[in-house]
TORDOVEX-668934 format. One record per residue: residue number from 1; x, y, z of N, C-alpha, C, CB in turn. Coordinates in steps of 0.02 Angstrom, whole numbers, plus 32768, in hexadecimal, padded with zeros to 4 digits. Last residue first. Glycine has a CB too. Layout:
TORDOVEX-668934
NUM:X:Y:Z:X:Y:Z:X:Y:Z:X:Y:Z
...
This chain:
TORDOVEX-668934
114:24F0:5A01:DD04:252D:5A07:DD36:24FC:5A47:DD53:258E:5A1B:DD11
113:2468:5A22:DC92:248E:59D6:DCD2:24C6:5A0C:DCF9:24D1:5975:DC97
112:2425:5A73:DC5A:240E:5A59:DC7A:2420:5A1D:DCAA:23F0:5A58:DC5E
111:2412:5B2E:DC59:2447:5AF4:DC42:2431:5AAF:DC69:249E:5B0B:DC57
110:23C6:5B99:DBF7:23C4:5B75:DC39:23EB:5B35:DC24:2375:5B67:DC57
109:23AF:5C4D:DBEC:23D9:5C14:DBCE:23EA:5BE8:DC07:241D:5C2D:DBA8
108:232F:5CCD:DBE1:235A:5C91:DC03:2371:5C69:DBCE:2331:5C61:DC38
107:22E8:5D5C:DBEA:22F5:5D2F:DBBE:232F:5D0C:DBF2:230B:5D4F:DB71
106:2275:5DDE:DC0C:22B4:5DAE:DC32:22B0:5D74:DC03:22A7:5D91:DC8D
105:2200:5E1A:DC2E:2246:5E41:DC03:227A:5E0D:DC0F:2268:5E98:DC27
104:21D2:5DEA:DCB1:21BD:5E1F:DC8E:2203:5E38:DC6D:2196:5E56:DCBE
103:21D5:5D3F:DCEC:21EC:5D88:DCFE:21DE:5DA8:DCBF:223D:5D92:DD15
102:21BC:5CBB:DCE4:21A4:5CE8:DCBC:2192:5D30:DCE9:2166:5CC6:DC98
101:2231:5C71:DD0C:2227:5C6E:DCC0:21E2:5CA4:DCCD:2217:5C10:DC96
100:2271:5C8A:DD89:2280:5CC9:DD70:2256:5CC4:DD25:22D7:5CD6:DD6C
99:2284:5C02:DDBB:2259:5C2B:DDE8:225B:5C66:DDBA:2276:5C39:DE38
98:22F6:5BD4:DD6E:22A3:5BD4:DD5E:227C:5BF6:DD88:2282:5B91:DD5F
97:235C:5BF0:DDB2:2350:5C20:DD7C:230D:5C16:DD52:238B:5C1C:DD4D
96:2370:5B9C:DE1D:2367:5BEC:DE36:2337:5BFA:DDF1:23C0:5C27:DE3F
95:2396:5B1A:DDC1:2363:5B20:DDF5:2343:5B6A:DDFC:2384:5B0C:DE38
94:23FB:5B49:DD8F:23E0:5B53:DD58:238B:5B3D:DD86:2406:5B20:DD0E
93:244A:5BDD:DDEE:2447:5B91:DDD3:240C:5BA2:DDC1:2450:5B4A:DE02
92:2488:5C68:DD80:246B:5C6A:DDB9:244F:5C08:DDB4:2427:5CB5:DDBB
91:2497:5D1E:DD4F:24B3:5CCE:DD5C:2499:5CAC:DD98:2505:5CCB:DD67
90:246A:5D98:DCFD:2448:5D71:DD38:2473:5D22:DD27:23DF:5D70:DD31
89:2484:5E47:DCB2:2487:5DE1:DCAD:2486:5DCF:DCF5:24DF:5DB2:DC85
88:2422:5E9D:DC68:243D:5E9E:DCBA:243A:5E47:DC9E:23FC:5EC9:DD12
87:2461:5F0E:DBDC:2436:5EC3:DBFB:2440:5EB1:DC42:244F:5E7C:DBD6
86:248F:5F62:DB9F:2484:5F83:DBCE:2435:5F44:DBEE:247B:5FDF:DBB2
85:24F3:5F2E:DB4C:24CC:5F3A:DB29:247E:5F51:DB5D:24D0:5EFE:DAF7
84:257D:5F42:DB90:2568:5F55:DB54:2529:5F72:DB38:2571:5F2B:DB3A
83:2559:5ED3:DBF3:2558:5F18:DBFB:255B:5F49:DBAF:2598:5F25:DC2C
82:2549:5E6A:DB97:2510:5E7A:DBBD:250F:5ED5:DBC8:2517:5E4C:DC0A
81:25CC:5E5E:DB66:2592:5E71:DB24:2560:5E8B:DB64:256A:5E1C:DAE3
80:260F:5E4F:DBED:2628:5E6D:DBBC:25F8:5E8C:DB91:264C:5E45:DB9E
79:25E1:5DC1:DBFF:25D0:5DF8:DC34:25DE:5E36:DC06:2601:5DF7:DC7F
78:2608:5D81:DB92:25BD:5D86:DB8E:25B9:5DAA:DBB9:2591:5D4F:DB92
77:268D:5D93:DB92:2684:5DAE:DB55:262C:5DA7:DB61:26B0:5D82:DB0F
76:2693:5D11:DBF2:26BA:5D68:DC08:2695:5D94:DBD2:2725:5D74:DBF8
75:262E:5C91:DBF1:265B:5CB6:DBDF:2681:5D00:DBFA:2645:5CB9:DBB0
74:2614:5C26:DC7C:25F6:5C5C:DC32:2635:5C81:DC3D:259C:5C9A:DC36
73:260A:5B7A:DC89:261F:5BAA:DC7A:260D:5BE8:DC6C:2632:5B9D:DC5E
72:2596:5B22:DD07:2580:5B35:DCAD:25BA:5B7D:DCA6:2509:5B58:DC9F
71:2572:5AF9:DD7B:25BD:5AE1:DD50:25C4:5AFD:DD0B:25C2:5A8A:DD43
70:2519:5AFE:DDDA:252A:5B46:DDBB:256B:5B2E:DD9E:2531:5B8D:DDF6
69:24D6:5A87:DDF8:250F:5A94:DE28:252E:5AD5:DE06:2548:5A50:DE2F
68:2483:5A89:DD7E:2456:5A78:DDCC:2494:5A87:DE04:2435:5A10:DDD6
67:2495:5B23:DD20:2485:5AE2:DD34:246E:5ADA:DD8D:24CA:5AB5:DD20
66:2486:5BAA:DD00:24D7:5B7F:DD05:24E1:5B3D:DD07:24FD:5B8D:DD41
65:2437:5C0A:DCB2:2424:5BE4:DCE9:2459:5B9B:DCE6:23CC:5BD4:DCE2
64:2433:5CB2:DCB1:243D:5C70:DC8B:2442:5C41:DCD3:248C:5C6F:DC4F
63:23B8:5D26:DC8C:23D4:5D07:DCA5:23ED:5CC1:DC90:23BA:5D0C:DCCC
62:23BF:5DD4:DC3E:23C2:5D95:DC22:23F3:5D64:DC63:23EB:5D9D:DBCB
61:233C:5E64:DC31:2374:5E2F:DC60:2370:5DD8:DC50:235C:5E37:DCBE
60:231A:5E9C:DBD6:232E:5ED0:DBFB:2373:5E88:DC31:22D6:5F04:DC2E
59:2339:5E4C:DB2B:230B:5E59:DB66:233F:5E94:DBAB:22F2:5DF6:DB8A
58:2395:5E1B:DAB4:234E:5E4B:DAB1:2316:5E4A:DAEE:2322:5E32:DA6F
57:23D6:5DC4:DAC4:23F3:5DFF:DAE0:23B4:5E30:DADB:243A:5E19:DAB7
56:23F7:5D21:DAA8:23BA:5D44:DAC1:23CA:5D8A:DAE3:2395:5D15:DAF4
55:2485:5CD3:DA5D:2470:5D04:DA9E:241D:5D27:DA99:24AD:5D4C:DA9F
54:24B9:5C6F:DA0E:2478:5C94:D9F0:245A:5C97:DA2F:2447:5C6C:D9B2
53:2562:5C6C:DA29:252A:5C4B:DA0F:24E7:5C89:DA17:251E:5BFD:DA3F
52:25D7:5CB2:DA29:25C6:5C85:DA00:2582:5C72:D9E6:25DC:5C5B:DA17
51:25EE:5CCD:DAC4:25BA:5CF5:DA8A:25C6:5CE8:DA42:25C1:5D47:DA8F
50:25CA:5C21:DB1B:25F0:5C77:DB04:25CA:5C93:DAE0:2637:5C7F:DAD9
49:25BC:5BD2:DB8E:259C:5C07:DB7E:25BB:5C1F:DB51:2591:5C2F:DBA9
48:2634:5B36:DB7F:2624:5B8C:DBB3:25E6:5BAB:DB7B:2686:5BDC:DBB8
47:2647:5A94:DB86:2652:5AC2:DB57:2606:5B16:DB8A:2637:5A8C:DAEC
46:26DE:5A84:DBFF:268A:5A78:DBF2:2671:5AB0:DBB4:2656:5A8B:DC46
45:275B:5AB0:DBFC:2749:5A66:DC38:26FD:5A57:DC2B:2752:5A7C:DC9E
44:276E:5B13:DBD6:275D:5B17:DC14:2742:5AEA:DC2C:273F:5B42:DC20
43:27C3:5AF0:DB60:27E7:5B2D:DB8B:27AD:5B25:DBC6:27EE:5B8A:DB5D
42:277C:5A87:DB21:27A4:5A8B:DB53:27DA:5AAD:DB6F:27AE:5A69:DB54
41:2713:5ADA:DB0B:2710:5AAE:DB37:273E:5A94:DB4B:26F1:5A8B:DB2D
40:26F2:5B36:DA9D:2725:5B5F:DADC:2724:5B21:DB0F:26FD:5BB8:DB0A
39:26B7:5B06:DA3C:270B:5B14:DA23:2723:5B18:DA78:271F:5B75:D9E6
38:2636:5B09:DA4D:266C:5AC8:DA67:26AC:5AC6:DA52:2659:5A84:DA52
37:25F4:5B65:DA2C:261A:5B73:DA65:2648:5B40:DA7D:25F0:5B82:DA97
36:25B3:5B3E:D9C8:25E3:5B83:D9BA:2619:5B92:D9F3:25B1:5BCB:D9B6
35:253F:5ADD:D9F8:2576:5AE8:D9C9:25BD:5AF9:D9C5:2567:5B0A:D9B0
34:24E1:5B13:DA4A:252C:5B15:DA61:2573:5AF9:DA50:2529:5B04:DA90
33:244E:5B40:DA53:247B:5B33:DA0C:24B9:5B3B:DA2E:2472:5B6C:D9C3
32:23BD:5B0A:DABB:2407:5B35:DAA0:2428:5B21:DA7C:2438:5B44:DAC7
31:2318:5AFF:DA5F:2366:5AD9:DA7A:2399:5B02:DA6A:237B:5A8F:DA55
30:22A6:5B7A:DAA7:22D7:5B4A:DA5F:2311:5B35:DA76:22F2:5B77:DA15
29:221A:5BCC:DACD:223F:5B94:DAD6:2270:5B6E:DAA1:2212:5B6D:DAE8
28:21D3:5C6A:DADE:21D2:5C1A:DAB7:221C:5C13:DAD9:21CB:5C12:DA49
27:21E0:5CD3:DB38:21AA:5CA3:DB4D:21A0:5C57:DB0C:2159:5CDC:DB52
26:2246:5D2E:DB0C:21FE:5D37:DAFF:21DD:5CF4:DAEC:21F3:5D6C:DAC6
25:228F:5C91:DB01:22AB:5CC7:DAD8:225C:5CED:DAD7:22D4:5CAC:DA84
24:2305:5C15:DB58:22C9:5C31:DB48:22C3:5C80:DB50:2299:5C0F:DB71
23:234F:5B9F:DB31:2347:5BCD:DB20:2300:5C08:DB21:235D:5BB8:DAF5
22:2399:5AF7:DB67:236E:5B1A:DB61:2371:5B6C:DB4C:2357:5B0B:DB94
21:23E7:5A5B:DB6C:23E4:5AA5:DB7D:23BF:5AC7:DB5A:241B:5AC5:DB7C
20:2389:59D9:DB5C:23B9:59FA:DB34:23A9:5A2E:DB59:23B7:59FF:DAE6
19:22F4:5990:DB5E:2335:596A:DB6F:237C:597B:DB60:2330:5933:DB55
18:2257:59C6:DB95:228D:59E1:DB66:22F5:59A9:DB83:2289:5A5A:DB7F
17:21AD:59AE:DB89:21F0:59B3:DBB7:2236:59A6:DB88:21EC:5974:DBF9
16:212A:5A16:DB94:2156:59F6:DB62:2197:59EF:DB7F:215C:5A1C:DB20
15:20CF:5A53:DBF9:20D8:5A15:DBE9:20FA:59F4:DBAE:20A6:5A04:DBEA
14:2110:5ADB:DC0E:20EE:5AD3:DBE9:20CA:5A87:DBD7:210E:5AEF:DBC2
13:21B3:5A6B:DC11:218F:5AB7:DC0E:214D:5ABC:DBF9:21B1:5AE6:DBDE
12:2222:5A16:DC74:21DF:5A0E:DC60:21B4:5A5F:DC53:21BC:59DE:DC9F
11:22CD:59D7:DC60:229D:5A1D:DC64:2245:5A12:DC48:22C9:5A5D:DC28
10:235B:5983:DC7F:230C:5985:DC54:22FD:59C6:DC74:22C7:593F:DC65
9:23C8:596A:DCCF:23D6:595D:DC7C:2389:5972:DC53:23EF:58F9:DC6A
8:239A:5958:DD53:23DA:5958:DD2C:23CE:5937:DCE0:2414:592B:DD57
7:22FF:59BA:DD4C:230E:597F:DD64:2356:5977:DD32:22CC:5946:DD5C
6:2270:59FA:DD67:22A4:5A16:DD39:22BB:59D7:DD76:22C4:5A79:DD2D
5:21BD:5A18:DD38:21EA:59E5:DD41:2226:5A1C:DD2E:21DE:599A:DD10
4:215D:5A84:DD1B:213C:5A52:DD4D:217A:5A2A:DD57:20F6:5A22:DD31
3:2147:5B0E:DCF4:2183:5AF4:DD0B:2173:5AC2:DD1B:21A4:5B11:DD36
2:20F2:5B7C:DC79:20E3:5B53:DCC1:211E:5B14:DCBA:2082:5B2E:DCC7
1:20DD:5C2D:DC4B:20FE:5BED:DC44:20FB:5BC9:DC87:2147:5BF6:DC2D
């Protein structure tokens, strides 16, 4: 996968540039579904990560990428499933966390403003 743009609020992948948080699941690409999670927005001032939504857990390491100032909530209950499910979670801004799109075994959730 090739990164050429990431900029407040867009993401250029692949040359298809994407205007919605992001998901990427063994190297495809799909708009995060954060639906499920806008119950918890205003318990945290922004609707958070949780495990609600349709987590990418099927890799050795799942980084999420918080945004451009790391404002992107996550949950307690997603450090929680990680260890669980013996996933090394990576937080990390959503700048840092492209340097990581095509690490070996690594699935991302990239948030793309704050």
């Amino acid at each position: 996968m090739e990164i050429t743009d990431l900029s407040f609020g867009s993401i250029t992948i692949d040359g298809i540039t994407y205007d919605n948080d992001v998901v990427i699941k063994n190297g495809v690409v799909k708009k995060r579904k954060k639906g499920e999670s806008k119950k918890y927005r205003d318990q945290f001032g922004h609707t958070p990560l949780s495990p609600d939504e349709n987590i990418p857990w099927k890799c050795r390491h799942l980084i999420i990428g918080t945004g451009h100032s790391s404002a992107l909530p996550v949950m307690e209950e997603i450090y929680k499933k990680a260890r669980k499910k013996g996933v090394e979670l990576l937080i990390m801004s959503t700048p840092e966390a492209i340097k990581h799109v095509n690490d070996q075994d690594t699935n991302l959730i990239l948030h793309l403003t704050c």
